[in-house]
C-alpha positions in Angstrom: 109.9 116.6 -129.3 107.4 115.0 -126.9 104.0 114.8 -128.3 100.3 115.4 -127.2 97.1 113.2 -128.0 94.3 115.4 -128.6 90.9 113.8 -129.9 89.3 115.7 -132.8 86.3 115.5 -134.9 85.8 116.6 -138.3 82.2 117.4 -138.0 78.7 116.7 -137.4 78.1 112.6 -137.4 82.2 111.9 -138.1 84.4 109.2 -136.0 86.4 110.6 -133.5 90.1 110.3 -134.1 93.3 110.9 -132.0 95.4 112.9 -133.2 99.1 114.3 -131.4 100.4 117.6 -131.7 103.7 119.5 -130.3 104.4 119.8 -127.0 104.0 123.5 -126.7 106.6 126.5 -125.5 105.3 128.0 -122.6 105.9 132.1 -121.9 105.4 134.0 -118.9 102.0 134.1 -118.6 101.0 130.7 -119.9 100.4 127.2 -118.6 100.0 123.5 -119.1 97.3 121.7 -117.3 96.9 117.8 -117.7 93.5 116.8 -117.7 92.5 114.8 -115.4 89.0 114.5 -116.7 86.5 116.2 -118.9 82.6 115.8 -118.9 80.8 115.0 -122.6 78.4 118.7 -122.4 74.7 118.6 -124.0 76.4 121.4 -125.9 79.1 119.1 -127.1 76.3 116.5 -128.3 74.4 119.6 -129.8 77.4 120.5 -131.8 77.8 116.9 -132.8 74.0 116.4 -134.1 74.7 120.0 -136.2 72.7 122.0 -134.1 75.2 124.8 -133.4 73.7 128.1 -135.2 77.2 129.2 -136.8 79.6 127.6 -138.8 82.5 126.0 -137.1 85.9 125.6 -138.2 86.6 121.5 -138.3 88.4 119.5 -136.8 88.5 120.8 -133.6 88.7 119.1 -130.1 85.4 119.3 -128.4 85.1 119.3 -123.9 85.1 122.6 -121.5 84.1 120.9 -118.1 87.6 120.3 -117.4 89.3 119.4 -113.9 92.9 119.4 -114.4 96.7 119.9 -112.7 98.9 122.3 -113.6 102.4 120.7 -114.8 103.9 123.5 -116.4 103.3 127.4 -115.5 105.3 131.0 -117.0 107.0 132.8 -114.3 104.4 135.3 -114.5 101.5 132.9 -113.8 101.1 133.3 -110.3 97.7 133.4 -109.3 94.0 132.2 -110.1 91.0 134.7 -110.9 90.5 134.9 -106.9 93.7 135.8 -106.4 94.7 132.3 -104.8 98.5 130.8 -105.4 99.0 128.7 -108.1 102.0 126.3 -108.9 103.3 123.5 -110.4 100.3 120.8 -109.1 97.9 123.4 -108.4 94.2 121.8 -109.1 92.7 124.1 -111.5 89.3 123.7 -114.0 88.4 126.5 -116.1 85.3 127.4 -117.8 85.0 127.2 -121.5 84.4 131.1 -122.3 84.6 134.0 -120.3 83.8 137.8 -120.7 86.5 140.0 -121.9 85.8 142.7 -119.0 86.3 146.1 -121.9 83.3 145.8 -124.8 80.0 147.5 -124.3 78.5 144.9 -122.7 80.8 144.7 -119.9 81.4 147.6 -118.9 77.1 149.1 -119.2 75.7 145.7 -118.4 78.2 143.8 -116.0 75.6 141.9 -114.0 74.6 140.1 -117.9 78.8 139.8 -119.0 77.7 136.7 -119.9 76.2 138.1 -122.9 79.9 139.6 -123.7 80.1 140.7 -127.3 83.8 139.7 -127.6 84.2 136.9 -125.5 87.1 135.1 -124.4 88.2 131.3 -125.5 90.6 129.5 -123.7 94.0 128.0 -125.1 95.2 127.8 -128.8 94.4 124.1 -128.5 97.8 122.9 -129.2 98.5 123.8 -133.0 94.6 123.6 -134.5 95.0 127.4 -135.5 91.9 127.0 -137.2 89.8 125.9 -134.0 87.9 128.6 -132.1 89.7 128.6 -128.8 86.3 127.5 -127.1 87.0 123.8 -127.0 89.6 121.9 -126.1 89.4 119.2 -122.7 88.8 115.7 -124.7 92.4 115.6 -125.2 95.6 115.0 -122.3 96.6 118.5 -122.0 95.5 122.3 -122.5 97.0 125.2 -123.1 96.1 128.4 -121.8 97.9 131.9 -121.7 97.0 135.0 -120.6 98.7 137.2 -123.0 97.4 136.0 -126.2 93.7 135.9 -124.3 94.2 138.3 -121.2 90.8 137.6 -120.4 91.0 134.1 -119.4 89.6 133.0 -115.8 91.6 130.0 -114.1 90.1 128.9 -110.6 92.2 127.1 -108.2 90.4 124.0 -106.4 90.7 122.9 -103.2 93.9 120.2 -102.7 91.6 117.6 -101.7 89.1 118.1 -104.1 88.8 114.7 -106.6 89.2 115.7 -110.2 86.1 114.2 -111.5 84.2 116.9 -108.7 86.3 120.0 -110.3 84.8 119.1 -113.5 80.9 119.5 -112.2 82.4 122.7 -111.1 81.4 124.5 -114.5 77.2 122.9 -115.1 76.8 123.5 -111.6 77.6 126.9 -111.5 75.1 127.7 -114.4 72.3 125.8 -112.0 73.3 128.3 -109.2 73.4 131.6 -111.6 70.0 130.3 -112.8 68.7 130.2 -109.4 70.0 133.3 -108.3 68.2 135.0 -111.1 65.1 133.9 -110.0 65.7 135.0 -106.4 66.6 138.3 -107.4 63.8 138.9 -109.7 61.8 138.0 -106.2 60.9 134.7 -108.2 62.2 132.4 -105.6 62.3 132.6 -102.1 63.2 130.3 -99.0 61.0 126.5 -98.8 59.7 127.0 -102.5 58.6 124.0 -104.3 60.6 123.6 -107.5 60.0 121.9 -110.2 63.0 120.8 -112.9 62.3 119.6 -116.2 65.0 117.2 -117.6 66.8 114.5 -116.0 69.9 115.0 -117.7 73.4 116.2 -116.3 72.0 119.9 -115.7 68.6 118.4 -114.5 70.4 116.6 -111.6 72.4 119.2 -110.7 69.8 121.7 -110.7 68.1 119.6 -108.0 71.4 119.5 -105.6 71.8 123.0 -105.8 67.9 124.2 -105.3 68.0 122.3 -102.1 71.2 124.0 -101.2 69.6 127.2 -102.1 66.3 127.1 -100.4 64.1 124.7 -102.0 61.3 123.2 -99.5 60.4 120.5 -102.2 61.8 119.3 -105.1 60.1 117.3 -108.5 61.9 115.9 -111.1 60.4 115.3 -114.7 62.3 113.4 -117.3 63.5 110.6 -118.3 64.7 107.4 -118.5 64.1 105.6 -115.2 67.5 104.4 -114.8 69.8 106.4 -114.7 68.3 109.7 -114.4 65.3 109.3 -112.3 66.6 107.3 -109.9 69.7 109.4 -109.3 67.3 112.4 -108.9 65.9 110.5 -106.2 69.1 110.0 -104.7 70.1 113.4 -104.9 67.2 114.5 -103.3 64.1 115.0 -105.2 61.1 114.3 -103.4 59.1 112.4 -106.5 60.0 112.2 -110.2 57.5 112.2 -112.9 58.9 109.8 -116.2 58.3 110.9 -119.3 58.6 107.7 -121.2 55.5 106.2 -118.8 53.2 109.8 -119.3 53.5 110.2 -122.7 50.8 113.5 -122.7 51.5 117.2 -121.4 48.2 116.7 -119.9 49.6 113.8 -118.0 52.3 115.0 -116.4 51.2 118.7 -115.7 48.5 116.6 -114.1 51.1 114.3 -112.2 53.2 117.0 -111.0 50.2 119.4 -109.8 48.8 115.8 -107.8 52.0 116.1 -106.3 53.0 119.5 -105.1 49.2 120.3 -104.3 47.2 123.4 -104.0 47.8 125.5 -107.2 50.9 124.3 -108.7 55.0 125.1 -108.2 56.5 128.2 -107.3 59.1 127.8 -109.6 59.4 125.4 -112.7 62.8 125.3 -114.2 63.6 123.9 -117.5 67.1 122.4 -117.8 66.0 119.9 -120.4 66.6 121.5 -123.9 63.3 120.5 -125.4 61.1 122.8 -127.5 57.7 121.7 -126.2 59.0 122.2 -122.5 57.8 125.6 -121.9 54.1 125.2 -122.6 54.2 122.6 -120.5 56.1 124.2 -117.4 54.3 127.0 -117.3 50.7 124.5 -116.8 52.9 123.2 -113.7 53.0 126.8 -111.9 50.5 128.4 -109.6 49.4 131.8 -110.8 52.3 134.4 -110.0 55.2 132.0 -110.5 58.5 131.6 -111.9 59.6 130.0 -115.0 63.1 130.1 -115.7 64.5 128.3 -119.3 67.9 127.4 -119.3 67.8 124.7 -121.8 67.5 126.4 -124.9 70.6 127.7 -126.2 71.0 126.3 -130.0 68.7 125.5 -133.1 67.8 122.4 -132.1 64.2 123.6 -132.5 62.1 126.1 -132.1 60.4 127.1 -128.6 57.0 126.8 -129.0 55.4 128.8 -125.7 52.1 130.1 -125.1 53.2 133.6 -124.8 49.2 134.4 -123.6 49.4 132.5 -121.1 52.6 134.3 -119.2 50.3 137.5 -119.6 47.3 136.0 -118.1 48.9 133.9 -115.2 51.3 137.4 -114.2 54.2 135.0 -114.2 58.0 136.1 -114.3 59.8 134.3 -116.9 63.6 134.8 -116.7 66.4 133.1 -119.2 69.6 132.3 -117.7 72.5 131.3 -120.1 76.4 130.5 -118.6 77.6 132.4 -116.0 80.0 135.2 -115.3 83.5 134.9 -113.6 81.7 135.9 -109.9 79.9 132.4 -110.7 82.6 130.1 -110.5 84.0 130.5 -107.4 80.4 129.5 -105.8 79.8 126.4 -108.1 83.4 124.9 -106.4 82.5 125.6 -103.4 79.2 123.9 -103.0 80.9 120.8 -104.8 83.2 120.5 -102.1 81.1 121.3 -99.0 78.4 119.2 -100.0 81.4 116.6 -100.9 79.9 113.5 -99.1 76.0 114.8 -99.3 75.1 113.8 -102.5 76.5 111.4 -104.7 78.2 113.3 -106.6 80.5 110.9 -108.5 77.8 108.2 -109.2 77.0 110.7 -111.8 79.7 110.0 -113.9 80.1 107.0 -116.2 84.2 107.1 -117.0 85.3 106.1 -120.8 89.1 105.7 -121.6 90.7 108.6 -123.4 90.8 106.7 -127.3 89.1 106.8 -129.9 86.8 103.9 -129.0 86.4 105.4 -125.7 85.4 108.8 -126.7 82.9 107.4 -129.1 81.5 105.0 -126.4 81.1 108.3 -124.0 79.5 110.4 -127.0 77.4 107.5 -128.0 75.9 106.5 -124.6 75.4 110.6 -123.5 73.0 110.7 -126.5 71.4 107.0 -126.3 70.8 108.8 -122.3 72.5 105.3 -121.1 74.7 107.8 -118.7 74.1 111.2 -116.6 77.3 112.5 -117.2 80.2 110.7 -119.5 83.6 111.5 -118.7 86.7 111.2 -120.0 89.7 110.6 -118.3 92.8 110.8 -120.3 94.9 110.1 -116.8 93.4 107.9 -115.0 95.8 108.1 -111.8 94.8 111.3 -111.4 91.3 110.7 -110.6 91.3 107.5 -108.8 
């Protein structure tokens, strides 16, 4: 029987190692997709430094931002969450957990699904019954079926659309929810000047899609100089404000209110996953802004805000964490009509799919020598 090369780990700080499992049987409502790449996640890195709050069955295979090709689907699996045809060489990605559309949650609070209190995984990850369906795209194929996990979203992407753009499909769509939040909560409005904190794969897209979304101006804090900052600056941002050279809060709230002028940002967004950034974003607002944190999602450390200071400057602080299935659809979309705006792939560092190469990608994601590491298991199918 033909085999598949999945790569596993079997914890926090282990090697990664390839491993092959059975082809698997495919019913009705199931499918194959080949993976044509697969982005390295802050989450994934998170999970790797043991910062995820629960235990976790090991080994499992870690990557959701998948972009992928269907090679093998059930009769019965006919169409994507938007109703679009799929078939045999259908370009698909799907996102790493979805709400299950029946609990509590869904069905009283369906504008926050993504707080679903019986969420769905994707796939069986090809034999690993112990793994949590959640992960799964460092590996050549995945499984999903719609049986065993009826609530599974599959989105079809556009024919021409290049694999390694499907899978910024996913951290782009939680830059747009994140947005959208804001806008709703009357937090963010047409010409705003926006402020992101962290230069890191979210931090870059966050400042494609606030210019698609409205933004007048555009600041990017982080670091290191290259890659991040400079590809911020490619991607749009007006100025970027390193980290590494203003080693204070005092100076960079400084830097970025010399910048933007008057009384600060409208809206400071944190997309860099550190505990001290709140404090510090809220000093970069004018009096009546937004904050929204994004970036905060496991233990990695406490968030240390000044929970006086949202009272005294009236701001609106929002949280925004994943996306529901309504998402998606828009995080494709601007990736391929903004296609040959921004540079998109440049991104991306690609790593082999081995063991070597997976631990190169991992290694480099958290030494911040990349934006975004990828792995391509099939590299035809992203050149």
């Amino acid at each position: 029987m033909e085999q598949i090369r999945v790569c596993t780990y079997d914890g926090p700080g282990a090697q990664p190692v390839i491993r092959t499992v059975p082809w698997p049987k495919i019913p009705s409502k199931a499918a194959l997709i080949k993976v044509g790449a697969c982005g390295v996640c802050g989450t994934d890195l998170h999970i790797l430094k043991g910062h995820w709050p629960k235990p976790l069955p090991w080994p499992f295979t870690l990557g959701h931002e998948i972009g992928g090709v269907l090679v093998e689907v059930g009769s019965k699996f006919t169409e994507d969450f938007m109703s679009k045809p799929l078939t045999v060489g259908s370009k698909v990605m799907i996102p790493p957990l979805m709400p299950c559309g029946r609990c509590y949650y869904c069905i009283h609070y369906p504008q926050s699904a993504n707080k679903c209190l019986t969420p769905v995984y994707y796939g069986r990850y090809l034999g690993f019954d112990k793994a949590p369906h959640l992960w799964g795209g460092w590996a050549e194929y995945v499984y999903v079926d719609l049986d065993m996990l009826p609530g599974t979203k599959i989105y079809k992407l556009p024919d021409d659309m290049p694999l390694r753009l499907g899978a910024l499909s996913e951290p782009l769509t939680s830059c747009i929810r994140a947005f959208n939040r804001a806008a709703r909560a009357g937090g963010f409005s047409w010409g705003d000047t926006v402020v992101i904190q962290g230069s890191g794969p979210i931090g870059i897209l966050a400042v494609a899609a606030a210019q698609e979304m409205g933004a007048g101006r555009v600041i990017c804090v982080g670091a290191p100089e290259t890659p991040r900052l400079n590809l911020a600056r490619k991607f749009g941002a007006e100025a970027t404000v390193d980290i590494e050279d203003l080693k204070t809060p005092e100076e960079r709230i400084k830097k970025v209110r010399d910048i933007v002028g008057g009384f600060g940002a409208d809206l400071v967004m944190d997309c860099s996953g550190h505990p001290t950034a709140g404090p510090e974003g809220i000093e970069m607002l004018r009096d009546g802004g937004t904050y929204v944190e994004m970036g905060q999602f496991t233990d990695a450390g406490s968030i240390e805000t000044s929970w006086h200071r949202i009272c005294t400057k009236d701001l609106n602080v929002l949280g925004s964490w994943g996306f529901t299935g309504n998402d998606l659809p828009l995080g494709v979309d601007m990736l391929y009509r903004t296609r040959d705006k921004y540079p998109w792939l440049e991104m991306q560092t690609i790593y082999p799919f081995s063991e070597e190469g997976v631990a190169r990608a991992v290694g480099d994601a958290m030494a911040m020598k990349t934006v975004k590491s990828t792995i391509v298991p099939w590299p035809e199918l992203v050149e």
